[in-house]
C-alpha positions, 0 to 999 in steps of 0.5 A: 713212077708217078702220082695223082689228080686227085688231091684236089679234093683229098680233104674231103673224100678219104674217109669214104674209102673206108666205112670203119673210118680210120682204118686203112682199106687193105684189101683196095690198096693191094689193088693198087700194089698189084698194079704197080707190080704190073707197071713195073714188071712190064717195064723191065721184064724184057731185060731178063729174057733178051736172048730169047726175044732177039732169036725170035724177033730176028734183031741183036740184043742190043735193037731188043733192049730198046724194048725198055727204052721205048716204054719208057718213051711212050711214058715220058711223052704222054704223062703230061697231055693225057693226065691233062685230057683224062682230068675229067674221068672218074678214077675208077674208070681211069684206072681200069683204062690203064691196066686195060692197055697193059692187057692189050699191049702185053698180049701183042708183045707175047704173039707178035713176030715182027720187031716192029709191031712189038716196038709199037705195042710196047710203046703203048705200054708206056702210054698206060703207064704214063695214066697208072703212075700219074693216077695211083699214088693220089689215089692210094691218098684219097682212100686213107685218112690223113694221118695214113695217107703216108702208109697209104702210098707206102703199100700201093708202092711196094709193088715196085720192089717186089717186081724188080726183086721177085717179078723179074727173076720169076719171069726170066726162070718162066721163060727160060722154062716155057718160053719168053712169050708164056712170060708176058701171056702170064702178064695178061692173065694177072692183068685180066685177074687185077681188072676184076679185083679193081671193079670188085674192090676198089672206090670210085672217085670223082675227076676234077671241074672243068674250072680245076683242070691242070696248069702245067707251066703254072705248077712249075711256079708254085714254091715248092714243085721244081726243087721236087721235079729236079731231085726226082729227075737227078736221083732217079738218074743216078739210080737208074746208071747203076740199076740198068748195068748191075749185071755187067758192073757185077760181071766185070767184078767177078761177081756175075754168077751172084747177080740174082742174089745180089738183086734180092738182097737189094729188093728185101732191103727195099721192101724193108724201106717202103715199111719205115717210110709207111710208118715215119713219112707224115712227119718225117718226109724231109729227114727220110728223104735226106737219109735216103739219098746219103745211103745210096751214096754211102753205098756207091761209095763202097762200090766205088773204093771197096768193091774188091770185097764181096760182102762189102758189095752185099752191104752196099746192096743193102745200103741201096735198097735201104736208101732207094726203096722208100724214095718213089714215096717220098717224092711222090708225096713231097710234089702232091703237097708242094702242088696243093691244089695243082697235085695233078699236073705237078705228079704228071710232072714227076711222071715224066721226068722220071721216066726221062731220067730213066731212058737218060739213065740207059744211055748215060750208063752206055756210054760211060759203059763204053768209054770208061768201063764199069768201075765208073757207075758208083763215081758218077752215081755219087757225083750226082747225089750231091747235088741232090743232097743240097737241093733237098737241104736247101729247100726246107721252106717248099718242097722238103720242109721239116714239117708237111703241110699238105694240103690234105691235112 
């Protein structure tokens, strides 16, 4: 997940993106959507196809689901040095760089034998997604006008969705059908199309002065930025708890035949989620934000106490989705204008926290899988959102105020 360098000069460049002026540049934006998909779905198509990938990587399921893990590494590892290294670059470059190294390390996973090899090009993987997330949202900024830089990042956002709601499932039944390999080879090839979309379509932006490079420590002491950071890195915990094991919390309620259904129950309330959040966010941020987290929780609250009843558990579905599919947005909004004029190093921040409380996530989930069963997910999901809730509250003078004050406007 996420955001960008760029919004150091976001005052004065969005309305070059876009000739007319006013109107947001589509056709530049489901750029950029597309390329979330291809980060997102490269992130998690794995989970879908284990059995494959370990028969022919020779290692348990287990050694092969450190294939997401190693991803989300590579990713937490290298946001912060490279956002800082790449400051200089011209966007437009950046981001074919990135989606580049998606190509590369797609196309290693999809031919290599050698359980090895494969770990080292998913990890590369993560490094090029590390740049996209620490690039796309500031970007998808810098083309709109002020008063749609919200929606802006809305559209580029709702590629996340749509990965884990419609790219995941289409991957599995790719694999399951010709093979685990065609599934990441059809990566590569939507890949190669994106390059040629982004060189076409896209704007190019200027990187920043050497006099404006990022500062991380520095950021951290700008009001505003840590109460962002520490919602992101709890929510997306909590998130990721549940997230990572819904087919075996389904499966230990009986419900293990309806986990894709209730996956697209959760992808369409998201993408639902992403467009009132493209709508309400300029002025409604901490009010979204707020919502957002109370939803998620009411839902682990049904799970945790009513889960004996299926539709209930669909409504819960629904409920996550609602709360969850606008967050991305919302944070990554909130830490550009808390950053200001440090938005680059704050969104290299958020990237890596983010990506850390996912890896954290999976072995949190793991061990609470282990040592209290399934049933123990929504209680720890709740426990964690209230935290979450307070701090969001609290923070209403920096980081989530009634009204933004971004430094774009």
């Amino acid at each position: 997940m996420s955001t960008a360098p760029d919004t150091t000069t976001a005052a004065t460049s969005p309305a070059k993106a876009d000739p007319r002026n006013g109107k947001l540049p589509l056709l530049a934006l489901l750029a950029l959507a597309t390329a979330v998909f291809v980060t997102s779905l490269t992130e998690t198509l794995p989970a879908g196809l284990l059995p494959a990938m370990s028969d022919d990587l020779w290692v348990s399921e287990s050694a092969t689901g450190q294939t997401v893990t190693v991803y989300a590494i590579g990713t937490a590892l290298t946001a912060i040095p490279l956002t800082a290294a790449t400051a200089g670059w011209r966007r437009k470059r950046l981001l074919l760089a990135a989606m580049a190294g998606f190509a590369l390390a797609n196309t290693v996973t999809a031919v290599s034998s050698v359980y090895e090899l494969t770990m080292a090009a998913r990890f590369v993987a993560g490094v090029a997604a590390g740049l996209a997330w620490a690039l796309l949202a500031g970007y998808a900024r810098r083309m709109a006008p002020v008063h749609l830089q919200g929606k802006a990042i809305a559209i580029a956002m709702a590629g996340i969705p749509v990965a884990l709601s419609l790219g995941v499932p289409a991957g599995t039944f790719l694999g399951d059908a010709l093979g685990w390999r065609v599934a990441f080879l059809a990566m590569t090839a939507l890949t190669v199309l994106l390059l040629l979309w982004i060189f076409a379509a896209v704007p190019d932006f200027p990187g920043q002065g050497r006099g404006e490079r990022p500062r991380m420590l520095r950021t951290l002491r700008i009001p505003g930025v840590s109460p962002v950071l520490f919602v992101t890195l709890v929510f997306v915990l909590a998130h990721t708890i549940l997230y990572a094991y819904i087919a075996a919390y389904l499966d230990d309620l009986g419900l293990g035949g309806s986990t894709g259904l209730i996956l697209l129950v959760f992808g369409a309330a998201s993408l639902a989620s992403i467009g009132i959040t493209g709508v309400l966010i300029h002025d409604r941020l901490r009010a979204l934000t707020v919502t957002g987290a109370l939803l998620v929780a009411l839902a682990a609250a049904v799970l945790a106490a009513l889960s004996d009843t299926t539709a209930l558990v669909h409504a819960a579905a629904v409920l996550w989705g609602l709360g969850w599919g606008g967050i991305p947005t919302l944070l990554q909004t909130a830490v550009a204008d808390a950053g200001g004029e440090s938005a680059d190093a704050a969104q290299a921040m958020l990237v890596t926290l983010w990506n850390a409380a996912m890896a954290a996530g999976g072995i949190v989930g793991g061990i609470l899988l282990d040592t209290f069963g399934s049933a123990s997910f929504p209680w720890t999901v709740l426990l964690l959102l209230l935290p979450v809730i307070a701090v969001v509250l609290y923070a209403r003078g920096a980081g989530f105020p009634a009204r933004r004050i971004s430094g774009a406007r």
